[in-house]
Every structure is written in C-alpha cells, then in structure tokens.
One Martini backbone bead per residue (centre of mass of N, CA, C, O) as a GRO file, in nm:
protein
  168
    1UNK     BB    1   0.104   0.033   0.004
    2UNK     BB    2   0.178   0.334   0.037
    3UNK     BB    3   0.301   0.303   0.341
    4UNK     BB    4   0.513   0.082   0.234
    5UNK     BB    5   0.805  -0.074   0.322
    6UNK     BB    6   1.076  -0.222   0.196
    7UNK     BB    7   1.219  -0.434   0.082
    8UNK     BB    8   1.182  -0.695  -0.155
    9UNK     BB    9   1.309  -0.930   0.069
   10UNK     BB   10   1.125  -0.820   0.312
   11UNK     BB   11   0.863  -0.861   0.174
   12UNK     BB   12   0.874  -1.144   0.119
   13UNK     BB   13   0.957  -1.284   0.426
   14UNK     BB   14   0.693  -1.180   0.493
   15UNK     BB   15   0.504  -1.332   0.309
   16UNK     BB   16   0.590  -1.642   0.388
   17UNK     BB   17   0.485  -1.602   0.681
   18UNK     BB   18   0.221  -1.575   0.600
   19UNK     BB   19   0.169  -1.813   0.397
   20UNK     BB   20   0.251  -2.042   0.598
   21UNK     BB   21  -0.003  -1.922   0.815
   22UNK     BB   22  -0.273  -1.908   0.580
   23UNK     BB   23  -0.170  -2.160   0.388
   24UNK     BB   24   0.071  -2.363   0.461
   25UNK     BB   25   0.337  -2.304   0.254
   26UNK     BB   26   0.230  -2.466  -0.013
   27UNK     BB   27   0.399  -2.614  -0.306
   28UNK     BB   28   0.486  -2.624  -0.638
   29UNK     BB   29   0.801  -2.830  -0.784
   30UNK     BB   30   0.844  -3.015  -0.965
   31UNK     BB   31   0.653  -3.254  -0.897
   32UNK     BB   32   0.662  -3.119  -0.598
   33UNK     BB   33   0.555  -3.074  -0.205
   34UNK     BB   34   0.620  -2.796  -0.039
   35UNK     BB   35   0.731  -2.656   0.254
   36UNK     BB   36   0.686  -2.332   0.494
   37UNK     BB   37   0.883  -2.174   0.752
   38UNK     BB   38   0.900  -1.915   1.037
   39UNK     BB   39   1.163  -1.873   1.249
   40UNK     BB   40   1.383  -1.834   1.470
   41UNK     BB   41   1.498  -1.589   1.508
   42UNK     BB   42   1.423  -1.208   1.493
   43UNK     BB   43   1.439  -0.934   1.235
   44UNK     BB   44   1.324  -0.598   1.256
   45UNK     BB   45   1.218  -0.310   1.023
   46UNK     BB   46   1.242   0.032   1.027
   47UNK     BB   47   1.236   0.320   0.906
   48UNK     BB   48   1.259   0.587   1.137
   49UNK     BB   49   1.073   0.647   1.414
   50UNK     BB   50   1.243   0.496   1.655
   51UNK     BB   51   1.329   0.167   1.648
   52UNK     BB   52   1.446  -0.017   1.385
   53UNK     BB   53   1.505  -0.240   1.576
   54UNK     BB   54   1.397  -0.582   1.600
   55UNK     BB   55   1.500  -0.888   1.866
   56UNK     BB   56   1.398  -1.214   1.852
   57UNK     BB   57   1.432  -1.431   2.103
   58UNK     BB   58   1.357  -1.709   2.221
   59UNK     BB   59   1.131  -1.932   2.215
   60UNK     BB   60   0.846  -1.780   2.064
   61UNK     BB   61   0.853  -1.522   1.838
   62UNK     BB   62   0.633  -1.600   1.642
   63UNK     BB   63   0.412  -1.573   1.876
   64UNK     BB   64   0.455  -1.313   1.984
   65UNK     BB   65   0.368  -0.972   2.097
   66UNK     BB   66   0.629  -0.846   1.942
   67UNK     BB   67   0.536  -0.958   1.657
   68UNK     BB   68   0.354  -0.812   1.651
   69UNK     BB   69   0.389  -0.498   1.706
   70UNK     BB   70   0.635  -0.496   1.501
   71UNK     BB   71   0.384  -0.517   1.257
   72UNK     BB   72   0.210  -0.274   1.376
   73UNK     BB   73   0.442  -0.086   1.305
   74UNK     BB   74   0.564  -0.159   0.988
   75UNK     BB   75   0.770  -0.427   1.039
   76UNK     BB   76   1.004  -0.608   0.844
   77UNK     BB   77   1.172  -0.854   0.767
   78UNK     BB   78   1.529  -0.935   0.768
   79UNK     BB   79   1.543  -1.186   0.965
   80UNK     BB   80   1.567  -1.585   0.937
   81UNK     BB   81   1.424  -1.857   0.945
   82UNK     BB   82   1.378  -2.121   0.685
   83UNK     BB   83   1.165  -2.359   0.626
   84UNK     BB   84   1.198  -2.641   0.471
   85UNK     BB   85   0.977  -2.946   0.281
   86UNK     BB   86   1.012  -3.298   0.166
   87UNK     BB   87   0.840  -3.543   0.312
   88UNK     BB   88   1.169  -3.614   0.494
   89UNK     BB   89   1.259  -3.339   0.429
   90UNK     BB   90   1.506  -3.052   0.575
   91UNK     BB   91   1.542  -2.747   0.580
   92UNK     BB   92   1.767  -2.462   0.706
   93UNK     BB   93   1.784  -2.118   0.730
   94UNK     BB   94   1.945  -1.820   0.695
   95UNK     BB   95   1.780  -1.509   0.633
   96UNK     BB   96   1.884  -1.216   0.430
   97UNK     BB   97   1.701  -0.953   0.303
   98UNK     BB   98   1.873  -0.769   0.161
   99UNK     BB   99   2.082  -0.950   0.051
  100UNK     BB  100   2.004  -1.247  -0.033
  101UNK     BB  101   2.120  -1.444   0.198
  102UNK     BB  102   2.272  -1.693   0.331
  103UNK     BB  103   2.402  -1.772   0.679
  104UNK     BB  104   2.262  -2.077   0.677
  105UNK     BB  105   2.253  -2.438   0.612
  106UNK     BB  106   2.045  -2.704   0.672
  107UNK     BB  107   2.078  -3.063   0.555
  108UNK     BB  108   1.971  -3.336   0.509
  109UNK     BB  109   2.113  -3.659   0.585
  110UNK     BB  110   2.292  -3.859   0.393
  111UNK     BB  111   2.422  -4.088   0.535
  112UNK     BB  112   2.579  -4.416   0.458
  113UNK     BB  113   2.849  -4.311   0.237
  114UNK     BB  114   3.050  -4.241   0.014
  115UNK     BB  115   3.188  -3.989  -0.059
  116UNK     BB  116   3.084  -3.945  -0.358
  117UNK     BB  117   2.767  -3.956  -0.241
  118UNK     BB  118   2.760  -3.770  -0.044
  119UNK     BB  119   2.802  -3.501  -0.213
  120UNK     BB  120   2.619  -3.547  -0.409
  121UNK     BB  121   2.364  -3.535  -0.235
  122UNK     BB  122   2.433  -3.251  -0.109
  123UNK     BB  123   2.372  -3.102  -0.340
  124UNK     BB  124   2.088  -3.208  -0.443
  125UNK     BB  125   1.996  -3.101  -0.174
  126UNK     BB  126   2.040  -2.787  -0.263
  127UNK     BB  127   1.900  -2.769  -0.488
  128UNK     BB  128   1.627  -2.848  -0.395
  129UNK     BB  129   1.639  -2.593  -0.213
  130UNK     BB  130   1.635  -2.368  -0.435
  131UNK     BB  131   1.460  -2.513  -0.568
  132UNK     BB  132   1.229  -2.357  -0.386
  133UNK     BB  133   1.277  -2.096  -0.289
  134UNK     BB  134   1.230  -1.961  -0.570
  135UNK     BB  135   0.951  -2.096  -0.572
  136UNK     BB  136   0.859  -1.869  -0.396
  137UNK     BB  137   0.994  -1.611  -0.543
  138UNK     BB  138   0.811  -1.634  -0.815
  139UNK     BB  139   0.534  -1.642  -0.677
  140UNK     BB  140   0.550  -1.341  -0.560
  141UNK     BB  141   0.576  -1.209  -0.801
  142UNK     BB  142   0.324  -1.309  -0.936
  143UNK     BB  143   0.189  -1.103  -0.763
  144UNK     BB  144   0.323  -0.829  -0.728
  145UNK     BB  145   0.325  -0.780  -1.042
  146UNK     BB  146  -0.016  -0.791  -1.004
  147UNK     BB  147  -0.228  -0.572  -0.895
  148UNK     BB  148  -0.495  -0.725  -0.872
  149UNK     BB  149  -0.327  -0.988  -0.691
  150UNK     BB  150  -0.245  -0.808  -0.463
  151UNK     BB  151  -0.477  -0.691  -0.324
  152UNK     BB  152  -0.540  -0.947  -0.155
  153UNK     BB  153  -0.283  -0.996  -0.034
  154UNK     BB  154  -0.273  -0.733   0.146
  155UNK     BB  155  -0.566  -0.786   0.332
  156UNK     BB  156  -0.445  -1.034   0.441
  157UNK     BB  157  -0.200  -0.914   0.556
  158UNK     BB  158  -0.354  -0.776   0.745
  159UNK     BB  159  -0.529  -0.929   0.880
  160UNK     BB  160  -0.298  -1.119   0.953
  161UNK     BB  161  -0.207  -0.895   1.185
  162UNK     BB  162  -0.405  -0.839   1.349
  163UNK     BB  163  -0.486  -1.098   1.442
  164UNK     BB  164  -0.317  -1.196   1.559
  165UNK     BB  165  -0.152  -1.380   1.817
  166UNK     BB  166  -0.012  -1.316   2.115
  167UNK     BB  167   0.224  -1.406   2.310
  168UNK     BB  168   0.385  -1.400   2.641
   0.00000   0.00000   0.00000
C-alpha cells in the first residue's frame, strides 16, 4: 500500500512468513509438493522514527506479542530462519533479507555413503532447497507483479497482522 516500505528481499520474507501460516506454506514445484514455515531469531526493520531494529530470540519469537507489535508498526522481517520441507526431508536456513543471502543452511542428512556418493547426494540436496527457495520467490514476483493479485494478497496480510495471537 501506499505507506509500505521496505526492500523487496524484506517484502518477500514477510509474504512467506504470512504465507505459510495462511495457506500453510505449500507449493508445487517440479512435482514436488515443499512446505515452508518461519522461525525465529526474528529481527525486525522499519527506517524511521522510534527504534529501527527489533530482535526477537529465544522461546517461540513467532508467537509473541512483540512479533505481532513489531508488524502492527509497520516492521517487516530482515532476518529469519526459513525452513522447508519435501516429504522427510528438511531444510533450515538463516536467510538475510536486504542481501538476499543465507547466513546457513542445513541440510537434510546424507546417511552412510562412500564420499563421492555423500557429496553427491549434498549437492543434490541444496540444489532441491534453491528450486523449492526460487520457486516461493517467484509465487511472489507473480503475485506482486500484478496489480490485480496484490490487492487481495495485501488485504490478508493487514488481515493476518491484525489478528494475529502474540503470546506472552
């Protein structure tokens, strides 16, 4: 809307966190069926007056009510962990939004293989995690691309940040 700021990597990061606990986080992609959720550390950003950061760790960061106050003043995520999953596999990433960066990555375990076969599957395995990664940000691009599909996209975002529960 009018008043929304933040980078496009913070916009996404925020669409996603919404995303997945809206819709349940799930797409098709190469058919494949990823699931994503976001956990905490949470840090919070907002360019203006009053506090710019706000860092929210330990217990359930998601759940609380500085998470919901944070979004209630117009902060959108900077920084999260990212999890994905496919099946029985599981990815979590420490991902920076204005750099567009994964701060770490773990990935599911590879089991007991000779190593070229261990190195193998680990490739295999973050490649699986970039195409599941592209494929939320390009659900996005096309939804954000197009006027139309925003509008109702950003209704459920204020939507989703009002009601929100925040635990204490």
């Amino acid at each position: 809307d009018a008043n929304a700021t933040g980078t496009l990597g913070q916009n996404f990061l925020t669409w996603l966190w919404c995303f997945s606990e809206v819709k349940g986080g799930v797409v098709d992609i190469d058919s494949d069926q990823y699931a994503a959720m976001i956990e905490g550390p949470l840090t919070f950003f907002l360019e203006g007056g009053g506090a710019h950061v706000a860092v929210l760790r330990n217990g359930a960061p998601v759940l609380s009510t500085e998470a919901k106050t944070a979004l209630l003043s117009g902060k959108k995520l900077l920084r999260a962990q990212v999890v994905v999953s496919r099946n029985k596999e599981q990815w979590s990433a420490g991902f920076d939004a204005n750099e567009f960066v994964f701060r770490s990555l773990k990935i599911p375990r590879a089991g007991d293989l000779d190593q070229i076969s261990w190195f193998q599957q680990r490739m295999i395995s973050m490649d699986r995690f970039m195409k599941a990664f592209i494929g939320y940000f390009d659900e996005f691009i096309k939804l954000r691309a197009d006027k139309k599909k925003w509008k109702p996209v950003q209704k459920e975002i204020h939507k989703w940040v009002s009601e929100r529960v925040g635990k204490k």
